[in-house]
C-alpha positions as a printed NumPy array, in Angstrom:
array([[-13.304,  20.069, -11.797],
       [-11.236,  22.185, -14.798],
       [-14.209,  21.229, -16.632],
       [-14.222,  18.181, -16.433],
       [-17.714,  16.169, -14.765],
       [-17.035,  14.378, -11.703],
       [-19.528,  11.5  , -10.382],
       [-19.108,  11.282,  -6.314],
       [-20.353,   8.248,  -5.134],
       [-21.123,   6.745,  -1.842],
       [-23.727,   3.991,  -2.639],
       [-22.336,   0.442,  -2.289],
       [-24.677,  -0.72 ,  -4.577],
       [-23.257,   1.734,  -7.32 ],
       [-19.761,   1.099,  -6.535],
       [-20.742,  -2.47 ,  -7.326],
       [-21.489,  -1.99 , -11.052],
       [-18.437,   0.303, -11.326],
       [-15.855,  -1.661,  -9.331],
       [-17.419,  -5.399, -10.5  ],
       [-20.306,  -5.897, -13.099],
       [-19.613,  -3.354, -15.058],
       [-15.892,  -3.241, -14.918],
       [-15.338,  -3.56 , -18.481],
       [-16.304,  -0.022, -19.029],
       [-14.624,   1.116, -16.01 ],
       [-11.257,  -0.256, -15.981],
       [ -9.344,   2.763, -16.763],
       [ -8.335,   5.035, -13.618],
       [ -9.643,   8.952, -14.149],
       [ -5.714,   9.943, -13.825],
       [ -3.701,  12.291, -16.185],
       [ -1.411,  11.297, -18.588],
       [  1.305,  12.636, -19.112],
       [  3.361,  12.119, -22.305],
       [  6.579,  13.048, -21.051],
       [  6.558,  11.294, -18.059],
       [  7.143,   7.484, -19.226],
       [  7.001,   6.304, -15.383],
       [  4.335,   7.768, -14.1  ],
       [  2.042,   6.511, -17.459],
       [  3.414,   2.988, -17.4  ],
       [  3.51 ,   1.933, -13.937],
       [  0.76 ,  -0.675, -13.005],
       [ -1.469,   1.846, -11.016],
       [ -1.713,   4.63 , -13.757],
       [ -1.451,   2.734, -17.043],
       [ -4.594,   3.809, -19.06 ],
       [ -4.735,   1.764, -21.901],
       [ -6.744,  -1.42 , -21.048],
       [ -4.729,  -3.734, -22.948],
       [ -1.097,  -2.952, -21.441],
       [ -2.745,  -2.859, -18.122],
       [ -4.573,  -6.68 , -18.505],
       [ -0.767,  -7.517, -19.661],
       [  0.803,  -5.762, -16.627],
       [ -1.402,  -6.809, -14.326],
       [ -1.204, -10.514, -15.176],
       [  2.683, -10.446, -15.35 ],
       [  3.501,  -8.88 , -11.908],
       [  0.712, -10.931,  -9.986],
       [  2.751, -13.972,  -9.155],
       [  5.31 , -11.241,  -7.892],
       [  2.481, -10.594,  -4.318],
       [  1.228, -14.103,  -4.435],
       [  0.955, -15.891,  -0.888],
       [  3.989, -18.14 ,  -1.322],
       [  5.979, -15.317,  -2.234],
       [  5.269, -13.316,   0.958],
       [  5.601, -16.751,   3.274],
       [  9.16 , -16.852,   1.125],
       [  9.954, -13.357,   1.818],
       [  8.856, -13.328,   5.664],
       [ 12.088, -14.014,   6.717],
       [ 13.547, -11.209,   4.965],
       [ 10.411,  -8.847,   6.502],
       [ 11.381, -10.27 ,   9.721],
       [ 14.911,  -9.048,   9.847],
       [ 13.822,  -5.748,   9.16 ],
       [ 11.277,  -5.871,  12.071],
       [ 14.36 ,  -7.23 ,  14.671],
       [ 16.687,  -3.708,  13.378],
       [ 12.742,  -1.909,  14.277],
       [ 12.621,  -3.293,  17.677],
       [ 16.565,  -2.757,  18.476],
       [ 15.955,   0.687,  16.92 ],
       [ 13.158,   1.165,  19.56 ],
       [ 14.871,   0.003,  22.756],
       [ 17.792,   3.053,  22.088],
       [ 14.48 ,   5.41 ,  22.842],
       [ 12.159,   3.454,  25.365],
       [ 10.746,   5.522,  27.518],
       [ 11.33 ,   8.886,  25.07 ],
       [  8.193,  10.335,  23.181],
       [  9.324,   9.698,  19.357],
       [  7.511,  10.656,  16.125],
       [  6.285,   6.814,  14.981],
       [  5.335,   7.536,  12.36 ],
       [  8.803,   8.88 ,  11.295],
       [ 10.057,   4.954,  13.208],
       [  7.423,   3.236,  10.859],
       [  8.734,   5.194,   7.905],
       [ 12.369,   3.585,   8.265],
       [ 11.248,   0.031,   8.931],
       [  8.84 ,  -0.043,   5.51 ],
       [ 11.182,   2.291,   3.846],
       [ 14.249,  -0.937,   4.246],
       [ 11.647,  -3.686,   3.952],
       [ 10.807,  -2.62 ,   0.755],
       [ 14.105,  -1.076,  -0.596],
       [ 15.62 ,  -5.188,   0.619],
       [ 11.888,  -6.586,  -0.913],
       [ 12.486,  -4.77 ,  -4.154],
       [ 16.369,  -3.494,  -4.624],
       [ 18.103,  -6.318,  -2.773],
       [ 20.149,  -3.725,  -1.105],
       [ 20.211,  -2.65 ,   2.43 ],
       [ 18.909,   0.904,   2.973],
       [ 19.522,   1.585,   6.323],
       [ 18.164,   3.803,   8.019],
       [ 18.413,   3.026,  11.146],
       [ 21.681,   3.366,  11.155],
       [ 22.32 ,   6.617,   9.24 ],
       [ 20.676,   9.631,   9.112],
       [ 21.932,  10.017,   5.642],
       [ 20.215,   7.413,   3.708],
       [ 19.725,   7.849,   0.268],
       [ 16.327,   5.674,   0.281],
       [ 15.228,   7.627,   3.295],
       [ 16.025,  10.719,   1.907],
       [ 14.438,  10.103,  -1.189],
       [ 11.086,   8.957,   0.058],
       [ 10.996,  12.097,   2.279],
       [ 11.518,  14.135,  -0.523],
       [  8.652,  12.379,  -2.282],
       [  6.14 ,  11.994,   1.044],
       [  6.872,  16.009,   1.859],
       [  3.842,  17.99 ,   0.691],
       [  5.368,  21.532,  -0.326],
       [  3.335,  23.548,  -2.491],
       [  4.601,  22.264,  -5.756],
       [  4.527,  18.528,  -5.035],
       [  1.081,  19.035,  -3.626],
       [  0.352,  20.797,  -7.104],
       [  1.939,  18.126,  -9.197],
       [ -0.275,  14.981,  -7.452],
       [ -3.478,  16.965,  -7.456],
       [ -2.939,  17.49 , -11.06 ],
       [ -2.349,  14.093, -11.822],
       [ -5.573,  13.422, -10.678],
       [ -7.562,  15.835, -11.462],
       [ -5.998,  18.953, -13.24 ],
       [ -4.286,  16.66 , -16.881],
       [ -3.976,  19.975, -18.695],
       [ -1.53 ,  21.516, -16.213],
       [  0.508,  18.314, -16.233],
       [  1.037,  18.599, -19.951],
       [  1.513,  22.341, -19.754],
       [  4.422,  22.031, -16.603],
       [  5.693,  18.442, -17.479],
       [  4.996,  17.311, -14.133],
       [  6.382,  14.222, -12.866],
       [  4.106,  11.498, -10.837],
       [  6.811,  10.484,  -8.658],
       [  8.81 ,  14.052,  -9.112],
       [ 11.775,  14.807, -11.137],
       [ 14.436,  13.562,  -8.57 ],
       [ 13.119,  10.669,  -7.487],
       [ 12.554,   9.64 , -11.119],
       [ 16.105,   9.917, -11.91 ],
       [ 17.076,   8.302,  -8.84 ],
       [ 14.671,   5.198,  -8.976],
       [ 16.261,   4.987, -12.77 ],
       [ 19.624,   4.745, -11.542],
       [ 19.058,   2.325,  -8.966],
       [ 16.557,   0.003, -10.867],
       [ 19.177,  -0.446, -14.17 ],
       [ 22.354,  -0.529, -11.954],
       [ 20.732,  -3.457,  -9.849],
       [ 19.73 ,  -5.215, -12.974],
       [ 23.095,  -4.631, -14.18 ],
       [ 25.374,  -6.078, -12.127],
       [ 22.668,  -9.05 , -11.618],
       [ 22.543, -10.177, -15.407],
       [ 26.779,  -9.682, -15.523],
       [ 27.607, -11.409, -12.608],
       [ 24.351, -13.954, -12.527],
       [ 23.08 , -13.323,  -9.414],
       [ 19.489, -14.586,  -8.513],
       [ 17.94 , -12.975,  -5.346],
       [ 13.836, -13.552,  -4.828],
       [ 13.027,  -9.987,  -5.062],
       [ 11.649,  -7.758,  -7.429],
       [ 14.627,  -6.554,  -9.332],
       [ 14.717, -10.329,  -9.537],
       [ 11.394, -10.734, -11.475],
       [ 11.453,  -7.967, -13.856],
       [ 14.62 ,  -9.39 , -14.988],
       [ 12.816, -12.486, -15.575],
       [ 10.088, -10.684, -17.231],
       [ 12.379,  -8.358, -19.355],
       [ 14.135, -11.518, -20.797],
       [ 11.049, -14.322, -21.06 ],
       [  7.96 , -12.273, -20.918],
       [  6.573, -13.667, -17.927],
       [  7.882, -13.61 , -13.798],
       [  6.922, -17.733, -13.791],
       [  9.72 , -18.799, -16.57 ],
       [  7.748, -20.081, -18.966],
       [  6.319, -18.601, -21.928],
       [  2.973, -16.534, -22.15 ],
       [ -0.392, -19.341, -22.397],
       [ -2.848, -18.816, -25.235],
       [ -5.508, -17.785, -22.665],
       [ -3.524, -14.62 , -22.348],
       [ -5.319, -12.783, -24.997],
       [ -6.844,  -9.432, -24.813],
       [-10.307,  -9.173, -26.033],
       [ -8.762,  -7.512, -29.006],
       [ -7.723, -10.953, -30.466],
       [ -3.851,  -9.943, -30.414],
       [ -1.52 , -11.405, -27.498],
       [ -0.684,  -9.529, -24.677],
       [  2.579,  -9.794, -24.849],
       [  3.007,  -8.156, -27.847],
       [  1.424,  -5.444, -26.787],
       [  3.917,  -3.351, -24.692],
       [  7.779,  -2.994, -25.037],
       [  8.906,  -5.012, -21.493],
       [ 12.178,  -2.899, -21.15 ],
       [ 13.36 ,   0.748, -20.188],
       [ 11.399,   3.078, -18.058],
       [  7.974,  -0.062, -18.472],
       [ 10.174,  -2.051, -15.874],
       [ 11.53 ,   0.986, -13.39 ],
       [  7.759,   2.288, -13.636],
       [  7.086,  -0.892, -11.666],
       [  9.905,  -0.719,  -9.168],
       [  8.94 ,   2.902,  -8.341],
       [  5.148,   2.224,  -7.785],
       [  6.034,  -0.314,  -5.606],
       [  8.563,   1.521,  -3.544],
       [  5.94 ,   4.768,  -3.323],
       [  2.426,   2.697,  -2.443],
       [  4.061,   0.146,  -0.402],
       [  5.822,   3.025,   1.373],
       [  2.72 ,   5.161,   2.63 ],
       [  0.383,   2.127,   2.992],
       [  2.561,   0.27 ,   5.131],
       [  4.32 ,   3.469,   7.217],
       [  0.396,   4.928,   8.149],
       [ -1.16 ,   2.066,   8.653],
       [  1.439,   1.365,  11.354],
       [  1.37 ,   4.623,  12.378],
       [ -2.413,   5.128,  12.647],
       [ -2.837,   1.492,  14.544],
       [ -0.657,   2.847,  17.065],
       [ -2.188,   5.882,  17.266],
       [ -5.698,   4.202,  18.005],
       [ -4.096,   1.473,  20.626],
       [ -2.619,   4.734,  22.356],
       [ -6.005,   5.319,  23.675],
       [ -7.512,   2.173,  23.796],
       [ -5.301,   0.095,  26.717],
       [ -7.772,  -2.499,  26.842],
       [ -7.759,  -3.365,  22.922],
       [ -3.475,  -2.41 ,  23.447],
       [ -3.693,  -5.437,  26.083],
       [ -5.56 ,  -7.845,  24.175],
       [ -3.486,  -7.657,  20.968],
       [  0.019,  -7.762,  22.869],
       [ -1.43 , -10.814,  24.84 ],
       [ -2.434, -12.174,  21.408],
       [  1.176, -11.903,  20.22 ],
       [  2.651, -12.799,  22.931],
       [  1.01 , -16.153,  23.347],
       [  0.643, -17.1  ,  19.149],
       [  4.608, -16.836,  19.552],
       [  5.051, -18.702,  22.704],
       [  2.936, -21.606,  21.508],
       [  5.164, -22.124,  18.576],
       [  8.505, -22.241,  21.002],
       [  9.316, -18.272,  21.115],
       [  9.901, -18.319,  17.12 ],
       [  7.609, -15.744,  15.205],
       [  6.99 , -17.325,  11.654],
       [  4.877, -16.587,   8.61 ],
       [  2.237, -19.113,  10.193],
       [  2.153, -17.274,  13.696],
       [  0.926, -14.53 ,  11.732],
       [ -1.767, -15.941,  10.225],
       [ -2.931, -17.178,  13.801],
       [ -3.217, -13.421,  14.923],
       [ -6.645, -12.897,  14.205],
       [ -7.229,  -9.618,  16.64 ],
       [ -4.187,  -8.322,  14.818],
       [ -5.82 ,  -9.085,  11.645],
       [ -9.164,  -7.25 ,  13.133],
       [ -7.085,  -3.935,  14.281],
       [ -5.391,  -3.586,  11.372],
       [ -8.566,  -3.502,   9.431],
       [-10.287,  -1.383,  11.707],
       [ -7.399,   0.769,  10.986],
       [ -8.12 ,   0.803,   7.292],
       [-11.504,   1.57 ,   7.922],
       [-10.814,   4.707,   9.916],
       [ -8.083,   6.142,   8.045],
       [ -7.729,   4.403,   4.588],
       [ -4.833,   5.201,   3.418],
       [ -6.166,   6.24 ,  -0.538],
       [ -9.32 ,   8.441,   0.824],
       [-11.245,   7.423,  -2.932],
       [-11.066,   4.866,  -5.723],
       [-11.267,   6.832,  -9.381],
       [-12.318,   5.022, -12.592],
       [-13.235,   6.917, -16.054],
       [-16.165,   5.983, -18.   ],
       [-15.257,   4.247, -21.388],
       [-18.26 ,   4.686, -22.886],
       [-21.817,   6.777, -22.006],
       [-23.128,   4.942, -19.169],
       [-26.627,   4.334, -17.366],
       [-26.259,   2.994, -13.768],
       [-28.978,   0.218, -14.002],
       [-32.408,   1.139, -11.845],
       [-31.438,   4.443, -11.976],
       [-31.905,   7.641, -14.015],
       [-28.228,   8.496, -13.471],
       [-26.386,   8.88 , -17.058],
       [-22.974,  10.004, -17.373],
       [-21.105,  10.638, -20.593],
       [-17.706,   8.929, -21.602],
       [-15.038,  10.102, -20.33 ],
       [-16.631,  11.461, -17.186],
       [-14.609,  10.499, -13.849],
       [-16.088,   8.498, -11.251],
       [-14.624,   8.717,  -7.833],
       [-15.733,   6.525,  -5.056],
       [-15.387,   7.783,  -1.751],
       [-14.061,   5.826,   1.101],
       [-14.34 ,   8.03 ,   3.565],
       [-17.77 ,   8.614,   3.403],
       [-18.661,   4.7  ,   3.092],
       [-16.076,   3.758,   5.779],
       [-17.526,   6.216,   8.255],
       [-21.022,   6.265,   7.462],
       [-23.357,   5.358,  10.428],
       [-25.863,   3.514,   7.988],
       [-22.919,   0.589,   7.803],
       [-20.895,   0.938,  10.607],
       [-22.448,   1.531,  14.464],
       [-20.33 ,   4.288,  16.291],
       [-18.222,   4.98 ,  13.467],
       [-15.839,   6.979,  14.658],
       [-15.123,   4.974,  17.362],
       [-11.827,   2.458,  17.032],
       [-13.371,  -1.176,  17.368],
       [-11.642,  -4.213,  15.775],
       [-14.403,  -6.441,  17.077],
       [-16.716,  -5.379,  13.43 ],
       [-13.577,  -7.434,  11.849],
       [-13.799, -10.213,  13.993],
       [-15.034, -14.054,  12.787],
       [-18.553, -13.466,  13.607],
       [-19.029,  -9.974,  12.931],
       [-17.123,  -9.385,   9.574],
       [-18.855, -11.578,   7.263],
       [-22.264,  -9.021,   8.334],
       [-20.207,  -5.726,   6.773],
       [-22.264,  -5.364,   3.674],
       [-20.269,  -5.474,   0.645],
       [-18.69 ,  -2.724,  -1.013],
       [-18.773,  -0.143,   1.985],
       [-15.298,  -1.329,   3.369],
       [-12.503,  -1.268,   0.396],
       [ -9.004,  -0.049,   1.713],
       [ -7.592,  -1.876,  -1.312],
       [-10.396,  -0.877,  -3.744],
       [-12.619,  -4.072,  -5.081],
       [-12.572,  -5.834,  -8.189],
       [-10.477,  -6.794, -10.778],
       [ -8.734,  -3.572, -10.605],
       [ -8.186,  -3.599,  -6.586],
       [ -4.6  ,  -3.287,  -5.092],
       [ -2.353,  -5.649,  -6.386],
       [  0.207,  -4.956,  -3.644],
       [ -2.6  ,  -4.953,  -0.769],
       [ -0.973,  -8.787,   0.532],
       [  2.295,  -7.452,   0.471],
       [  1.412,  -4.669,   2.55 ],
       [ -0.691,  -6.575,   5.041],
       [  2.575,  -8.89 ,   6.236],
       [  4.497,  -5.846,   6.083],
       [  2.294,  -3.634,   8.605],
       [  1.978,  -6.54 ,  10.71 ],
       [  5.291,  -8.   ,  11.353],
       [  6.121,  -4.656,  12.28 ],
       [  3.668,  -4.096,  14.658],
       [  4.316,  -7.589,  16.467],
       [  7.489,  -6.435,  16.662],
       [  6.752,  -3.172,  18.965],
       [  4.21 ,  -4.936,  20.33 ],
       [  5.574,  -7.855,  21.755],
       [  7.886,  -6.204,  23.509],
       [  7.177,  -3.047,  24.565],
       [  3.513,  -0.933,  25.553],
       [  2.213,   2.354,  24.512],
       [  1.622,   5.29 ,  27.042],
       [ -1.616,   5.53 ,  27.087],
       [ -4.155,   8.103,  27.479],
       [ -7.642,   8.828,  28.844],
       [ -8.901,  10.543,  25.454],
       [ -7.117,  10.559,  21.495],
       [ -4.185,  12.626,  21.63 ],
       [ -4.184,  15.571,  19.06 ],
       [ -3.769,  14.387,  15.262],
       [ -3.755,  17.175,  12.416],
       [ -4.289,  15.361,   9.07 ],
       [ -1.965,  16.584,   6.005],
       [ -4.547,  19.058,   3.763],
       [ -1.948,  18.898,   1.218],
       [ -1.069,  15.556,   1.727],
       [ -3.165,  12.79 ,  -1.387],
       [ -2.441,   9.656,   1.465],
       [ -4.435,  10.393,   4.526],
       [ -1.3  ,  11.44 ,   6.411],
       [ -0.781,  13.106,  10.111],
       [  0.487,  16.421,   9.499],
       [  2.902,  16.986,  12.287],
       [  3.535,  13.138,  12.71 ],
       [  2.259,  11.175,  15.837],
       [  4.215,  11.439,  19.053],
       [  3.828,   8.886,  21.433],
       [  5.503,   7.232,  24.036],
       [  6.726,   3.014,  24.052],
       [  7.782,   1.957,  27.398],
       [  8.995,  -1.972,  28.056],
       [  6.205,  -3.593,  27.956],
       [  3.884,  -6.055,  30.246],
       [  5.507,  -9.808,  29.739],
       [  2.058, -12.413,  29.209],
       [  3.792, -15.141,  27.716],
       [  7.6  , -15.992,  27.721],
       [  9.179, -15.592,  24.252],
       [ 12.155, -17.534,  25.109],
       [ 13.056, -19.36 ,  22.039],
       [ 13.241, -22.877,  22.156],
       [ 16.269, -25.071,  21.12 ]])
């Protein structure tokens, strides 16, 4: 592509060695770099030089760790009660959900990362809102911009393109170092992430406490020397998490209702699921109830597997490579790009692939998916940092629909035009559906 070689694969077995044994010479993604565009080279999922990413990586983990999400359900959960008031203004009208899902991740994350209440709910001119639809619409030049991040780097250098576009950049900017701001003047501690790059602008670490000796890169020097934590390092960070938690979260929610639209029987055995998970613990939906919602688990997954939300994994060769039992030799520097897609939906893995069944994810069937042909948050030591965070997110907004109100349904899929423009897997012309209230199973009556 521009000259550049491209490996396609769709062999679990050599995703393996690229994604896991032989990660050391694959860590770096195939992306452009641009050298005038400081946040769309430093943020977490772009950053090319192995050493700064190691660093990054390490520092922002504790950030997605499972006692921070079970200390930010709460927060999650709030923003799923505005969802589900949101809803009951429109039961019974055909909306655009995927639009509805859109809001609710779009202030879960803004609260999750900002502190500050986006609201969009409540007003149709909210800057978040706006600002993530500017950056989520596909018109010819942002479509041009993305695909040459991936795969055109010359025409980014030639047209300065910007990763997450020129307004949003200045935006996020604004935003990030205003928070931060009036945080450090007025001392205010919130557990979110403005909170945490603050503590890793000003210690070097999100855990208070200094960086351990076994935090050195395999250059001998220590990581934290090795990249300036301030300036556009730190907003790089807040905007990758506002853009990949936004479309993960949004279509995943979107797609899962699109596929329980014309399922009713899988519809009725997930709302029962919620339903009764939340009645057993006294009508009060908690961070542990949704742990206990194993279908849900299975349908979101199946959801993943259908439409994954990143369609391929990219990685660049460091050095000239042999895949091992092969005669396949690639050159350094030549991209690799798994494709998910084509694993996910291959009939050699998955029975009926193209059919929406959660039951491959359940306890006795998922453990049989053979390795490395289902990876909706890539594998590895490079996988999705964020993919934990977005789980509870897509979830606690789907029990909240779902426990309360039912889909339409219908006898066959109704009509869904993916996005050719769009780099997420994303509906074109959003998905319309209709939420009625919905079939009471178990009473949700809180308990005293």
């Amino acid at each position: 592509i521009f000259q550049r070689p491209y490996l396609l694969l769709r062999d679990p077995e050599l995703a393996k060695y690229v994604l896991v044994k032989d990660f050391n010479n694959f860590i770096a993604r195939s992306n452009s770099e641009a050298p005038n565009d400081s946040l769309g080279k430093n943020n977490l999922f772009s950053l090319k030089n192995i050493h700064h990413w190691r660093f990054m990586r390490t520092k922002m983990s504790p950030f997605f760790s499972p006692s921070k999400m079970r200390n930010l359900f709460e927060l999650f959960d709030e923003i799923g009660v505005q969802l589900t008031e949101h809803i009951k203004k429109h039961v019974n009208e055909t909306m655009d959900v995927k639009d509805v899902s859109q809001k609710y991740t779009t202030d879960l994350i803004v609260s999750a990362a900002f502190g500050i209440q986006a609201n969009s709910f409540t007003s149709d001119q909210a800057e978040f809102s706006g600002i993530a639809k500017i950056m989520f619409t596909y018109t010819l030049k942002r479509s041009i911009e993305l695909f040459s991040f991936f795969f055109a780097p010359l025409l980014v250098k030639i047209f300065n393109f910007k990763f997450f576009g020129e307004e949003a950049s200045q935006f996020l900017r604004k935003v990030v170092w205003h928070t931060i701001q009036v945080r450090e003047e007025n001392n205010i501690k919130r557990p979110d992430l403005i909170d945490a790059l603050i503590t890793l602008k000003t210690t070097g670490t999100m855990e208070d406490s200094l960086v351990s000796e076994k935090n050195v890169g395999e250059s001998g020097i220590k990581l934290q020397d090795s990249i300036e934590l301030e300036g556009d390092v730190l907003v790089a960070q807040a905007a990758v998490f506002f853009t990949a938690g936004f479309g993960t979260s949004s279509l995943t929610m979107s797609f899962t209702l699109h596929s329980l639209s014309y399922n009713p029987e899988i519809q009725m055995k997930l709302r029962k699921e919620i339903q009764s998970v939340i009645a057993r613990n006294g009508g009060k939906f908690t961070y542990d109830c949704l742990q206990e919602m194993k279908y849900l688990d299975a349908c979101v997954k199946e959801t993943l597997r259908l439409y994954p939300t990143l369609g391929m994994l990219d990685r660049e060769a460091i050095n000239t490579y042999t895949f091992p039992g092969t005669d396949i030799t690639i050159d350094k520097g030549t991209a690799v790009v798994i494709s998910l897609g084509g694993l996910h939906r291959d009939p050699q893995y998955f029975e009926n692939p193209y059919v929406y069944d959660p039951e491959r994810f359940n306890e006795d069937n998922k453990n049989r998916i053979k390795p490395f042909t289902y990876m909706p948050f890539g594998e590895g030591p490079r996988n999705c940092i964020g993919a934990r965070f977005g789980s509870v997110a897509t979830k606690v907004g789907l029990v909240h629909i779902l426990k309360d109100f039912e889909l339409e349904t219908y006898e066959k899929p109704p009509p869904l035009e993916v996005n050719p423009r769009s780099v997420f897997l994303s509906p074109k012309n959003g998905i319309h559906l209709k939420l009625r209230t919905g079939t009471v199973y178990e009473q949700l009556n809180e308990v005293d």
